[in-house]
N, CA, C and O atoms as a GROMACS GRO file, in nm:
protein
  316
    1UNK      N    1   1.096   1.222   1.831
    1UNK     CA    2   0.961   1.196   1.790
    1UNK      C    3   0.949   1.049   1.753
    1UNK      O    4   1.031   0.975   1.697
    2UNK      N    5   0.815   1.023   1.802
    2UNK     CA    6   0.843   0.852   1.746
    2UNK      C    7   0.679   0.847   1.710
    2UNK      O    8   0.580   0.875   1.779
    3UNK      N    9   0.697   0.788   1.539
    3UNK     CA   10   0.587   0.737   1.525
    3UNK      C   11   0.500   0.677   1.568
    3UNK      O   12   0.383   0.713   1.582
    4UNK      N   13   0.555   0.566   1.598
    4UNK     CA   14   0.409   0.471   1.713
    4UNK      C   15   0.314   0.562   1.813
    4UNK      O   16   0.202   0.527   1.851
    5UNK      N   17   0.369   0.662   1.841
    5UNK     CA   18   0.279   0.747   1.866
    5UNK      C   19   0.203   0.822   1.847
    5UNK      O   20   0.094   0.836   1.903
    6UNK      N   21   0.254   0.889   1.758
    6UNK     CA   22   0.130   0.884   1.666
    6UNK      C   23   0.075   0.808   1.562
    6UNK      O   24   0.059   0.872   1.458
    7UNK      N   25   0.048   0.712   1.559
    7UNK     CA   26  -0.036   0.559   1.470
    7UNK      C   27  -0.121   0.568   1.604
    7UNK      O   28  -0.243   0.577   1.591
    8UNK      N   29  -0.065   0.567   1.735
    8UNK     CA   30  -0.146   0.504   1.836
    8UNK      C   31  -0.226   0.638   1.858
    8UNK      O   32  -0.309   0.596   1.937
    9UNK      N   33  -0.262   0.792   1.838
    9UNK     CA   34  -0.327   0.850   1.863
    9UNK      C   35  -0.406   0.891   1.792
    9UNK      O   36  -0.485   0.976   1.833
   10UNK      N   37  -0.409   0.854   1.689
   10UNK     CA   38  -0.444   0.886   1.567
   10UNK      C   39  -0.576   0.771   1.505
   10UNK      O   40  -0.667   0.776   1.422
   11UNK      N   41  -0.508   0.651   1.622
   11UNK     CA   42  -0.590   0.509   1.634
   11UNK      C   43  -0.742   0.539   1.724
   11UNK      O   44  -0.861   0.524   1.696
   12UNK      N   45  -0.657   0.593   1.859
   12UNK     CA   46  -0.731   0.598   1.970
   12UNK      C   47  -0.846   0.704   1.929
   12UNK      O   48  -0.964   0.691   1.963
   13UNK      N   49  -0.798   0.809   1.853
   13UNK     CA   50  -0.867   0.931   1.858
   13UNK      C   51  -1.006   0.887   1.732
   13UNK      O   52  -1.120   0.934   1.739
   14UNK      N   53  -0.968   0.810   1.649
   14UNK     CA   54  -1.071   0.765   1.563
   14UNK      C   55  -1.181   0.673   1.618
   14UNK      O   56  -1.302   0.666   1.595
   15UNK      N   57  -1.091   0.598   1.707
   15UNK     CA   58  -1.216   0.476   1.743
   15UNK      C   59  -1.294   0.510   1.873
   15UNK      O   60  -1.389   0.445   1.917
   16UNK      N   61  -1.238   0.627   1.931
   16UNK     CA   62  -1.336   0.704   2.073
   16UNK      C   63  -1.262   0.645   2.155
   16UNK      O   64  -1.319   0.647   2.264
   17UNK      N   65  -1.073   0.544   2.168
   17UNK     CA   66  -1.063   0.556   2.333
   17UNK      C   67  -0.986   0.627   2.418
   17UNK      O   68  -0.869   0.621   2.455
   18UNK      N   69  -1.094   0.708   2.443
   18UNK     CA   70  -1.044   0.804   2.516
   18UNK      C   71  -0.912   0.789   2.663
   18UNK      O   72  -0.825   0.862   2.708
   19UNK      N   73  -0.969   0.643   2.695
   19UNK     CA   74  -0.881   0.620   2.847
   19UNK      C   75  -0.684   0.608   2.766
   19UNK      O   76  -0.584   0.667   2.806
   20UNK      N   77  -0.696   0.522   2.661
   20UNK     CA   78  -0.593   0.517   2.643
   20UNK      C   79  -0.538   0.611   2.576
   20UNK      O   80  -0.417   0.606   2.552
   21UNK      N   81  -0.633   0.739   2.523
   21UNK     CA   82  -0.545   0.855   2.439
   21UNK      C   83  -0.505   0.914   2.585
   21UNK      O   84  -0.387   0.944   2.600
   22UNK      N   85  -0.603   0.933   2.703
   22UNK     CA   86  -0.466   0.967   2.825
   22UNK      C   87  -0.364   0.917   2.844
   22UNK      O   88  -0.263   0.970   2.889
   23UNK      N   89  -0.385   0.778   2.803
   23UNK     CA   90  -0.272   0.757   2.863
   23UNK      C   91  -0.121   0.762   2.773
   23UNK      O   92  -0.008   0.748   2.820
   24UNK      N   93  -0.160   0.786   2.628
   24UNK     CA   94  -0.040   0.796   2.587
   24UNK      C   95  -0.016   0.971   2.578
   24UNK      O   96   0.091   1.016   2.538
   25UNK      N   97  -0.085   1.025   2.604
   25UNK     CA   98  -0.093   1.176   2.682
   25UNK      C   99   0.002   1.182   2.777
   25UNK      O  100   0.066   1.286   2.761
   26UNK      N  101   0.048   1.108   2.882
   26UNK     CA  102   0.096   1.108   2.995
   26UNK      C  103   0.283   1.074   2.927
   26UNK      O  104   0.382   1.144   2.947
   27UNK      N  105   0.273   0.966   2.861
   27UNK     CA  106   0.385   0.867   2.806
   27UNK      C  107   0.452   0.900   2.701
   27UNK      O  108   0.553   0.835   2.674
   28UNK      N  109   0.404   1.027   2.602
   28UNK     CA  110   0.470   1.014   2.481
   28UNK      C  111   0.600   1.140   2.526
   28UNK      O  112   0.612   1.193   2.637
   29UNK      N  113   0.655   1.157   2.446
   29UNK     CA  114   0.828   1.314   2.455
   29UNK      C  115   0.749   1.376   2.368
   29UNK      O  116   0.818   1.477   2.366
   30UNK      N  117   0.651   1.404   2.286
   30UNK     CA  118   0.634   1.476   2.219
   30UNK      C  119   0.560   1.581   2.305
   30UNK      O  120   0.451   1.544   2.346
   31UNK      N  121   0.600   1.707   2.340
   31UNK     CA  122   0.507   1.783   2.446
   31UNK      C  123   0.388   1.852   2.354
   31UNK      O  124   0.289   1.908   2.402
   32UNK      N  125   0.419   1.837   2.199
   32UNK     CA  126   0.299   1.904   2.141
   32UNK      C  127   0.182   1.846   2.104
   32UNK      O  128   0.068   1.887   2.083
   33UNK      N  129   0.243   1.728   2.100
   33UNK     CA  130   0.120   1.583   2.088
   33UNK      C  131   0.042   1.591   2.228
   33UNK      O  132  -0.080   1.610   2.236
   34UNK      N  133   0.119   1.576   2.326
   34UNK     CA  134   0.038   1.574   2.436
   34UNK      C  135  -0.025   1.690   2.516
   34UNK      O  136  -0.079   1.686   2.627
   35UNK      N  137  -0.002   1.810   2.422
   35UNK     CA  138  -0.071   1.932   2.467
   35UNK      C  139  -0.230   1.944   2.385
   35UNK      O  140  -0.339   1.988   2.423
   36UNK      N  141  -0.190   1.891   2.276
   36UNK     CA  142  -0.331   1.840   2.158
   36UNK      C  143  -0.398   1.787   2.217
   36UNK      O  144  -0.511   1.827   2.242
   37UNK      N  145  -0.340   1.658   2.267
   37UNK     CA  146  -0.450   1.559   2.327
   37UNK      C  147  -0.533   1.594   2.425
   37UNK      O  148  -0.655   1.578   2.432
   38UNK      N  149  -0.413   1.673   2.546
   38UNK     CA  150  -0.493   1.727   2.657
   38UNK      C  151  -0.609   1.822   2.605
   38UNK      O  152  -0.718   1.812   2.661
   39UNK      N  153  -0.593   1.921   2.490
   39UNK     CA  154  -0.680   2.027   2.506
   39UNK      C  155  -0.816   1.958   2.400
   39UNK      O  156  -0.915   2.025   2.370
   40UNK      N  157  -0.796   1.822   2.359
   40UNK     CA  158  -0.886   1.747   2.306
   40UNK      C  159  -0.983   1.710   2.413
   40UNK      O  160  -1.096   1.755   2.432
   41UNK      N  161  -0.913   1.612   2.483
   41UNK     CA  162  -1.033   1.540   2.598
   41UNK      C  163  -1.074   1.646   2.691
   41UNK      O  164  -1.158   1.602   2.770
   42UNK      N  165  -1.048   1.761   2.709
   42UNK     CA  166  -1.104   1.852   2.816
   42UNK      C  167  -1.188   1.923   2.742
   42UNK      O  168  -1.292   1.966   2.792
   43UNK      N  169  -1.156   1.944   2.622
   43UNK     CA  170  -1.286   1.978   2.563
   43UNK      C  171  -1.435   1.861   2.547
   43UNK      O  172  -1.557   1.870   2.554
   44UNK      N  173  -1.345   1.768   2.525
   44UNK     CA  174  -1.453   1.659   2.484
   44UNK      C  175  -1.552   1.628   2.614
   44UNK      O  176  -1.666   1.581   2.605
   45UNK      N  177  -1.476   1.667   2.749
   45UNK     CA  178  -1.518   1.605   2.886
   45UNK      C  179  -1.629   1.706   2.910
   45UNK      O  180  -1.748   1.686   2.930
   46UNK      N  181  -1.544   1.846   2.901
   46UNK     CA  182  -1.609   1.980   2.986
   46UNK      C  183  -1.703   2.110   2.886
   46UNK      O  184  -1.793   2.180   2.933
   47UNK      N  185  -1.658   2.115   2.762
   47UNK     CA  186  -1.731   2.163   2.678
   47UNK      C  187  -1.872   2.139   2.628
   47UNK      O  188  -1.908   2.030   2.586
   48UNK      N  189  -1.950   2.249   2.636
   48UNK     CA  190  -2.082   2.246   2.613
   48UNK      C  191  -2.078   2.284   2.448
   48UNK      O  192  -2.182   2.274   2.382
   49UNK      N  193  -1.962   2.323   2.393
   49UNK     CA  194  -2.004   2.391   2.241
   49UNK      C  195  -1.938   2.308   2.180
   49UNK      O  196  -1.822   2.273   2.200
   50UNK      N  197  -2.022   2.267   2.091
   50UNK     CA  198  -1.969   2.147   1.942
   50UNK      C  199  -1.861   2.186   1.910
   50UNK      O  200  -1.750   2.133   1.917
   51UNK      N  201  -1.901   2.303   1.867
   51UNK     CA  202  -1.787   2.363   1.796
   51UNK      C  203  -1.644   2.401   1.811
   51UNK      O  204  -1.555   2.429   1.730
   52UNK      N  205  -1.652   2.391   1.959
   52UNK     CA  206  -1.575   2.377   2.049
   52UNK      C  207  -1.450   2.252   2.052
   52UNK      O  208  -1.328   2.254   2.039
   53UNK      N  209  -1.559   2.136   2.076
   53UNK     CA  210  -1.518   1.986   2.048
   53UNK      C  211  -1.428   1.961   1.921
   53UNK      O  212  -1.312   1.922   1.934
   54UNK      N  213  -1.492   1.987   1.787
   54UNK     CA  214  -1.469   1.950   1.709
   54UNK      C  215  -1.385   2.045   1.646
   54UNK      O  216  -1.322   1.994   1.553
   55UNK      N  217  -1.362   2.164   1.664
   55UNK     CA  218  -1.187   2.238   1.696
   55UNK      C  219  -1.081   2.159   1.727
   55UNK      O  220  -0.992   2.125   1.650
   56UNK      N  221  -1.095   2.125   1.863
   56UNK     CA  222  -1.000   2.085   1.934
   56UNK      C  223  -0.937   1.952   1.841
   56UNK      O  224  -0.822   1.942   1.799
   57UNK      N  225  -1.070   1.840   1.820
   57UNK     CA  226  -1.054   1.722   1.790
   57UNK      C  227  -0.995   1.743   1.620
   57UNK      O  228  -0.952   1.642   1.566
   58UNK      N  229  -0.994   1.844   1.560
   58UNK     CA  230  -0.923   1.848   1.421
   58UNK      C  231  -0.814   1.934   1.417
   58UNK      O  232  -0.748   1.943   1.313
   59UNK      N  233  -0.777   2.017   1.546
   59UNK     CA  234  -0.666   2.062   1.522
   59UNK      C  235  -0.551   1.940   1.566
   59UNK      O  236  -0.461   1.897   1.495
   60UNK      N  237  -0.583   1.901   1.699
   60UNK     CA  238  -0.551   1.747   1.731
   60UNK      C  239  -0.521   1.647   1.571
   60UNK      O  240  -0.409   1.651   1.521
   61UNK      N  241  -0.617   1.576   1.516
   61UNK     CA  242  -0.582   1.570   1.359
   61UNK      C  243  -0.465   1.613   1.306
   61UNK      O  244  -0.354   1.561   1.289
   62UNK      N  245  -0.523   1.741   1.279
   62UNK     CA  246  -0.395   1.783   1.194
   62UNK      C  247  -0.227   1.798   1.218
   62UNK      O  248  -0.134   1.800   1.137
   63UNK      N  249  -0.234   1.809   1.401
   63UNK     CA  250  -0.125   1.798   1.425
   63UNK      C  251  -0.011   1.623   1.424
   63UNK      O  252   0.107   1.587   1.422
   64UNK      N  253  -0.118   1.579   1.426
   64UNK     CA  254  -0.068   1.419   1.389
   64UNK      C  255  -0.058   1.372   1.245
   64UNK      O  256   0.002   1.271   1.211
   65UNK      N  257  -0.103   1.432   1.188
   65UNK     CA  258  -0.096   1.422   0.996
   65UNK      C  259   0.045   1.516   0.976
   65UNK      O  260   0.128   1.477   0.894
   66UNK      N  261   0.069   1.639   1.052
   66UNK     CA  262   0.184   1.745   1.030
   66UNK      C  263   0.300   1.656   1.030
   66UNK      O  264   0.371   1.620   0.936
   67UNK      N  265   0.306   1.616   1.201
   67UNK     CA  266   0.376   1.506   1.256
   67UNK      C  267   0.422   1.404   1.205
   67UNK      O  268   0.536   1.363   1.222
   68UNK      N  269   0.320   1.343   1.126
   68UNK     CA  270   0.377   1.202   1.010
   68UNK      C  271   0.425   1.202   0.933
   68UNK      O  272   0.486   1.104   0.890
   69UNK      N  273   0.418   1.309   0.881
   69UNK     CA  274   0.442   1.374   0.742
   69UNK      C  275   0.574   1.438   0.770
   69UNK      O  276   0.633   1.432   0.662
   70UNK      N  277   0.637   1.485   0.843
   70UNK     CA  278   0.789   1.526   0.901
   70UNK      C  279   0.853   1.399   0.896
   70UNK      O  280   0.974   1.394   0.876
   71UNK      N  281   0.810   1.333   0.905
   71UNK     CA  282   0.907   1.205   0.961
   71UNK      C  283   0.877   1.077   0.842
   71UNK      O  284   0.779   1.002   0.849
   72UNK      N  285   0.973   1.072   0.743
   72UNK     CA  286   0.897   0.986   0.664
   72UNK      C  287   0.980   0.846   0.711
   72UNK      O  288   1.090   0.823   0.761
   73UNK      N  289   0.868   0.768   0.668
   73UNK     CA  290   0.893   0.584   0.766
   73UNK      C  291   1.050   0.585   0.696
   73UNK      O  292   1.103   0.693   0.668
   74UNK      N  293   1.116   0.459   0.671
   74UNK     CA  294   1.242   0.439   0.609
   74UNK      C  295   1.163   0.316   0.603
   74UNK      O  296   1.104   0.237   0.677
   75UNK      N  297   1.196   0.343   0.442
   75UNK     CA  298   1.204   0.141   0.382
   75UNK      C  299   1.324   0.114   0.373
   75UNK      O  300   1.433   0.167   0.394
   76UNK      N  301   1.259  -0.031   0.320
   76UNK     CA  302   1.392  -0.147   0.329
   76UNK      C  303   1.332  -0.204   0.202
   76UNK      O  304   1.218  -0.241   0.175
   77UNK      N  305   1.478  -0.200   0.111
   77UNK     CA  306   1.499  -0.217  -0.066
   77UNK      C  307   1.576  -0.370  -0.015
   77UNK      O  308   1.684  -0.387   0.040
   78UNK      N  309   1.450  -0.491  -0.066
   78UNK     CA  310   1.486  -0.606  -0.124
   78UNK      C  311   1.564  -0.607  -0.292
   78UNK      O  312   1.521  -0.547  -0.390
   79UNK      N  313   1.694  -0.700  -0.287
   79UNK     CA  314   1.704  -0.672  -0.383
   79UNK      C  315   1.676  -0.836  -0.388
   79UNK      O  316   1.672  -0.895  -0.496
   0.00000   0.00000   0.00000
C-alpha cells in the first residue's frame, strides 16, 4: 500500500478530477482503492440517482480515510 495514493485520490476526488482519479485507478496495487474509484466514476458518469452518486463517492471516502489510518506516516525525531 502506498500512501501517495491515497493523498492523490483523496486530492483528485475533492477537487472533481475525474481524468486523473482514472488514471490513478489504472496505476495504483491497491485493488480495493481502485475498485472504489471505479464504482465511483461509473456512478458519477452513468447514474441517474443522487443517491446513488453520493454512496459511491463516500464509501470511496471512507475507504481512503480506513486506508490512512492503517498505515501511520513514520516521523523523523530531530534531536
Amino acid at each position: 500500500m502506498n500512501i501517495p495514493d491515497y493523498d492523490k485520490a483523496l486530492y483528485f476526488t475533492l477537487w472533481g478530477q475525474w481524468d486523473d482519479l482514472l488514471i490513478l485507478m489504472v496505476r495504483t496495487q491497491d485493488d480495493f482503492l481502485s475498485k472504489k474509484i471505479e464504482t465511483f466514476l461509473h456512478a458519477f458518469h452513468y447514474s441517474h440517482s443522487e443517491q446513488q452518486i453520493m454512496s459511491s463517492h463516500d464509501s470511496l471516502l471512507h475507504y481512503i480515510d480506513h486506508a490512512m489510518g492503517d498505515n501511520p506516516i513514520e516521523t523523523v525525531e530531530v534531536f
